[in-house]
N, C-alpha and C positions, 0 to 999 in steps of 0.2 A: 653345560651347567651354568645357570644365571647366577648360581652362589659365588662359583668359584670367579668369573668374571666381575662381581660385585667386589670383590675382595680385592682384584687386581686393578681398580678403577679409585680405591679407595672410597666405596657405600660400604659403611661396615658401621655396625654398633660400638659407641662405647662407653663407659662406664662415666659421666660425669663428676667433674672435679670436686672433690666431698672437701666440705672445711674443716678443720680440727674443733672439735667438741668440747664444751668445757665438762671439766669434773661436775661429779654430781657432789653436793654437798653434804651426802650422806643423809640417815633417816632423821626426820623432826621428831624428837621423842616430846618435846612441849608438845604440840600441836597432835600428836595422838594422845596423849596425857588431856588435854580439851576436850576429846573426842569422846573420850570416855569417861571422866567428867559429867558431861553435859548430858551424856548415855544413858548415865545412872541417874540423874536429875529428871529426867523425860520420863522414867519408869519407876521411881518414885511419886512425882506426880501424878501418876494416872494411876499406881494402886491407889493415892491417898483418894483420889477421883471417885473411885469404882469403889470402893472398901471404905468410907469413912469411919469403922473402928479400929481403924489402923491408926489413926491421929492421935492419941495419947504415946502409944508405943513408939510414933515417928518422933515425936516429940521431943519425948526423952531421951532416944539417941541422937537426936541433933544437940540437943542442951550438951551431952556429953565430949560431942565429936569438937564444938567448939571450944570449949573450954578448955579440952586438951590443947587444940590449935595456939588457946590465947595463950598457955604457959607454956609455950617455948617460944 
């Protein structure tokens, strides 16, 4: 058996020396918070794109969503 002669010669496999890992820094809740974000920005614009009477109605929910923004 060539195995078992490999084995007694020292030809053997082995496992390379792994380095310790840093922690992960857990999940980026900002940077998905961007994601979707910018998500709902992309698909905003392209109904306003495809559907131009949707542009009074976007309007006015934007006028809204700020304003709330500005008073707090």
């Amino acid at each position: 058996m060539s195995g078992g002669k490999a084995y007694r010669h020292g030809y053997y496999a082995t496992l390379p020396h792994t380095r310790p890992q840093r922690e992960s820094a857990g999940i980026d809740f900002e940077g998905i918070l961007i994601v979707i974000v910018a998500s709902m920005l992309i698909v905003l614009v392209t109904a306003l794109a495809t559907d131009p009477s949707l542009l009074p109605t976007a309007e006015q929910w934007l006028r809204a969503v700020l304003s709330d923004l500005v008073r707090r």
